[in-house]
C-alpha positions in Angstrom: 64.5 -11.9 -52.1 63.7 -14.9 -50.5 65.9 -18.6 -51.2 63.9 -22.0 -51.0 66.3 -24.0 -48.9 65.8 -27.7 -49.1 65.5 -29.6 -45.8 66.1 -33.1 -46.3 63.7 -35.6 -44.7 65.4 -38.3 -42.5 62.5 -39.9 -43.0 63.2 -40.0 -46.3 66.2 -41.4 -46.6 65.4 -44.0 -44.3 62.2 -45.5 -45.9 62.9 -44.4 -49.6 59.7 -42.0 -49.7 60.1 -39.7 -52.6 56.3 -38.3 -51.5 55.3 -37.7 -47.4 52.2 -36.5 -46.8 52.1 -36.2 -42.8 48.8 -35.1 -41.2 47.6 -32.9 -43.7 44.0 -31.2 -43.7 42.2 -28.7 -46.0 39.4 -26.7 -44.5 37.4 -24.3 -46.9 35.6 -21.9 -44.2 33.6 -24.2 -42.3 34.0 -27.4 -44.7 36.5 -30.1 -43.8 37.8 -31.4 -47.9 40.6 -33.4 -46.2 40.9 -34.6 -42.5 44.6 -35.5 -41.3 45.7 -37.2 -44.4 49.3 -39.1 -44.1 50.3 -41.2 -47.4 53.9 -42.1 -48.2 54.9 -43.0 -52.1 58.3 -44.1 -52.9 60.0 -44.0 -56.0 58.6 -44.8 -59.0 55.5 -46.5 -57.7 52.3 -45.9 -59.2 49.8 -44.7 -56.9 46.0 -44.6 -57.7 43.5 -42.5 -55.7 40.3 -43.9 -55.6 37.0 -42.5 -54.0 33.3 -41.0 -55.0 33.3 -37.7 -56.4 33.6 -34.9 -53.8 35.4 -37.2 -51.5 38.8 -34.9 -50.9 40.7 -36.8 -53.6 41.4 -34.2 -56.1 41.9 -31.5 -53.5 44.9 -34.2 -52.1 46.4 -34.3 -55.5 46.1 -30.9 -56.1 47.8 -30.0 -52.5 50.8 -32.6 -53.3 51.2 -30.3 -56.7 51.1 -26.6 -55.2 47.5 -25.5 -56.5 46.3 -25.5 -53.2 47.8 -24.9 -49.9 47.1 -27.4 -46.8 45.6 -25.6 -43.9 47.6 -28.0 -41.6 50.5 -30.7 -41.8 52.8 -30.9 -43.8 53.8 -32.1 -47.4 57.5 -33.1 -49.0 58.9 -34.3 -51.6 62.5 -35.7 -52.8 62.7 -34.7 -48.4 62.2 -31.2 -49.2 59.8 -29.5 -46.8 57.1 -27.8 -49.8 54.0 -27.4 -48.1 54.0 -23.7 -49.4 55.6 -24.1 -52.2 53.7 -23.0 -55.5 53.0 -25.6 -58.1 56.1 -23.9 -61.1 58.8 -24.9 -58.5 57.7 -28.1 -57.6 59.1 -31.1 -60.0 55.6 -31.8 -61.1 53.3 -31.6 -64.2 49.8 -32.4 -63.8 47.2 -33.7 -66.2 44.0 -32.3 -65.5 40.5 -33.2 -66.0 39.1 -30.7 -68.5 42.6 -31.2 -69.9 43.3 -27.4 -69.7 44.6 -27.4 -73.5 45.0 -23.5 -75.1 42.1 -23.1 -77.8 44.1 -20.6 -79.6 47.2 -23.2 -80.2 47.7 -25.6 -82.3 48.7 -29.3 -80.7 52.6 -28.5 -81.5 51.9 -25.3 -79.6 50.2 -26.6 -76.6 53.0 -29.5 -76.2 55.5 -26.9 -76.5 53.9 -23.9 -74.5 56.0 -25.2 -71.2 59.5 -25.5 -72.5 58.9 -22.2 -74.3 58.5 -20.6 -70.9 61.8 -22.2 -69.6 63.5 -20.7 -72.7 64.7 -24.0 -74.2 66.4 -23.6 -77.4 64.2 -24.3 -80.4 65.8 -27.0 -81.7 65.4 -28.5 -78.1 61.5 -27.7 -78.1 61.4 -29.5 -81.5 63.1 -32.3 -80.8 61.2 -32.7 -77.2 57.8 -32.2 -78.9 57.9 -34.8 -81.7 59.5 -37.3 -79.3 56.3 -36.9 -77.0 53.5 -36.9 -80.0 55.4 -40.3 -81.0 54.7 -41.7 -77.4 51.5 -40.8 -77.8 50.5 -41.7 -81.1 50.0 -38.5 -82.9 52.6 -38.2 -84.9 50.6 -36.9 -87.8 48.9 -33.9 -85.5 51.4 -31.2 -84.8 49.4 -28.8 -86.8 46.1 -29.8 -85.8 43.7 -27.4 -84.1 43.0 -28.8 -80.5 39.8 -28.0 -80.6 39.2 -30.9 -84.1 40.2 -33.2 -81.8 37.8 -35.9 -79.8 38.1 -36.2 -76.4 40.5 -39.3 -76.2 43.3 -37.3 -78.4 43.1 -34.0 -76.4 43.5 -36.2 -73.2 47.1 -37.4 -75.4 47.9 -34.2 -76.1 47.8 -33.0 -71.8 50.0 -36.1 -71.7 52.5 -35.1 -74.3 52.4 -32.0 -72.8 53.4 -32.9 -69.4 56.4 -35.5 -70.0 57.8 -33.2 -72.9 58.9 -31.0 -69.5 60.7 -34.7 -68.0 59.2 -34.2 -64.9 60.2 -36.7 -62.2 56.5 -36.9 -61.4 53.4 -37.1 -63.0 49.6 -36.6 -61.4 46.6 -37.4 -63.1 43.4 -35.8 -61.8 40.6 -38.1 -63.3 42.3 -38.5 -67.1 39.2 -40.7 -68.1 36.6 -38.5 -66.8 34.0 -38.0 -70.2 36.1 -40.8 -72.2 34.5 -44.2 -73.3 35.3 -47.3 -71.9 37.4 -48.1 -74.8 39.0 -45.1 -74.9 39.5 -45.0 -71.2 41.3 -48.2 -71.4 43.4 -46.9 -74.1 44.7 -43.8 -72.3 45.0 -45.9 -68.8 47.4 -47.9 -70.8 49.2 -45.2 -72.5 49.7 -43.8 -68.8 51.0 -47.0 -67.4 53.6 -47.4 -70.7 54.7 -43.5 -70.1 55.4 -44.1 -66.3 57.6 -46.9 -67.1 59.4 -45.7 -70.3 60.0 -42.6 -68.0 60.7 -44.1 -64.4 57.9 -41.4 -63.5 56.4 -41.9 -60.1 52.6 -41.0 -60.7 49.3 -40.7 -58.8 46.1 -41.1 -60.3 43.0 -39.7 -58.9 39.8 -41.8 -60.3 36.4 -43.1 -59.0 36.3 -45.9 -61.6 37.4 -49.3 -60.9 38.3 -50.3 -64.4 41.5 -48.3 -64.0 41.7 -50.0 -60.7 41.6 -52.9 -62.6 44.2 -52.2 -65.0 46.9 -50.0 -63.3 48.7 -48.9 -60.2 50.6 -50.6 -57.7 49.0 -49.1 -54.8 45.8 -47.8 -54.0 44.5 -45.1 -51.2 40.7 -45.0 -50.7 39.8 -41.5 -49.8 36.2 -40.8 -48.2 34.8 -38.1 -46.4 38.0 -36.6 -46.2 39.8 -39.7 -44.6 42.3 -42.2 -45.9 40.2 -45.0 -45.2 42.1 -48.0 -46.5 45.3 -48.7 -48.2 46.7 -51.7 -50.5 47.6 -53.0 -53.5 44.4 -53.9 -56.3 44.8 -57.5 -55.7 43.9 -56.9 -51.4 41.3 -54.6 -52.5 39.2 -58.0 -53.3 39.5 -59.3 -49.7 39.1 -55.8 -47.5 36.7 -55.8 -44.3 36.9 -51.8 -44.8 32.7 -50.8 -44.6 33.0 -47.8 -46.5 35.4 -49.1 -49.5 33.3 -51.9 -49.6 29.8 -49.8 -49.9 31.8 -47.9 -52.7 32.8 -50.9 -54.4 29.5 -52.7 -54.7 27.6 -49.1 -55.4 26.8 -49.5 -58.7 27.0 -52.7 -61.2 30.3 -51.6 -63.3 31.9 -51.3 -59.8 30.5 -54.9 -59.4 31.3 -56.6 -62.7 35.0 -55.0 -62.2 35.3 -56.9 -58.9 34.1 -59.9 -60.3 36.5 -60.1 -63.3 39.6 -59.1 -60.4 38.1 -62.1 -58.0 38.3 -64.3 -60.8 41.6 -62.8 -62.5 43.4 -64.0 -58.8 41.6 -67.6 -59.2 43.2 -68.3 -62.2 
């Protein structure tokens, strides 16, 4: 039987990271996904990870979690060394793209699934559940089949699902990927009032600049497979960087978002 035992990070304690990612890379056979990645979050900051699809940023967020394993470097958090640690004993939940929702569960079911498997009393599980529809707004859908629901409510329901468990940490991969902009802007906000309400520190993987826009403290531009830039979404309007740049004026939403953020700082 083998005992995790946690190695605290100086480096940690000294700079207050409650996330290191030092030098990490992800090859799959031949491909590079991720090319000596190093990012450092501390707590309770909201991180967004922006880039074009197939840059390396989910494959990052989904190395930080435990689904995947880096091929080099190595990854901590709260300075414990858990570059091979899988994803059930990490102190993560993750919200992920195609939601992952159980068809054959109702939406009190799905929120509940995970604090059913840690064998928390039913009375705790209720309590839990209906306290995390109420954050969410769906109070009045405990019983609903997941599979009535439009996209925008299913993406609530993940949500639910993940801070019913109080994680310390919450990752987004893409949460408005299929949504409307309206709904989009909905959920972004829903996100942002969870994290706070909940002290979470999350990271939010997204190619669209209107959650730019709207959320996160800091952001990391991943391309290629390289951090290419880093700053918060008010010195993403002045960056010199050639490839965030090219990303930012690629196509005219990009555009109109910049515009509204050069003239939000003007004001």
């Amino acid at each position: 039987m083998c005992t995790f035992a946690p190695q605290i990070s100086m480096n940690m304690q000294e700079n207050n990271y409650i996330i290191e990612v030092n030098s990490v890379s992800k090859f799959f056979g031949d491909k590079t996904a991720l090319d000596n990645v190093t990012l450092n979050v501390k707590k309770g900051e909201f991180v967004t990870i922006l880039g074009p699809s197939g840059c390396g940023k989910t494959t990052l967020l989904r190395l930080i979690a435990g689904f995947q394993t880096a091929s080099e470097g190595e990854i901590r958090i709260s300075g414990k060394e858990i570059t091979q640690t899988p994803p059930h004993k990490r102190p993560v939940n993750t919200v992920f793209q195609k939601y992952a929702l159980f068809p054959h569960l109702n939406v009190y079911d799905n929120i509940a699934f995970g604090l059913k498997l840690k064998k928390t009393p039913k009375q705790t599980i209720e309590k839990k559940v209906k306290a995390a529809l109420k954050m969410v707004g769906m109070t009045d859908y405990e019983y609903r089949d997941v599979d009535s629901l439009s996209g925008g409510q299913q993406q609530r329901v993940a949500i639910a699902r993940a801070i019913a468990l109080n994680p310390q940490y919450l990752f987004c991969d893409e949460p408005n990927s299929g949504l409307d902009p309206k709904t989009s802007l909905v959920i972004d906000e829903l996100i942002q009032d969870i994290t706070r309400e909940y002290n979470m520190t999350t990271l939010i993987n997204t190619h669209d600049m209107n959650s730019v826009m709207g959320i996160g403290e800091k952001i990391i531009y991943i391309y290629e497979g390289h951090k290419e830039w880093e700053g918060s979404n008010e010195e993403i309007m002045y960056t010199n960087n050639k490839a965030l740049n090219e990303f930012l004026f690629s196509s005219k939403l990009n555009r109109m978002v910049r515009e509204k953020l050069e003239k939000k700082s003007e004001e």
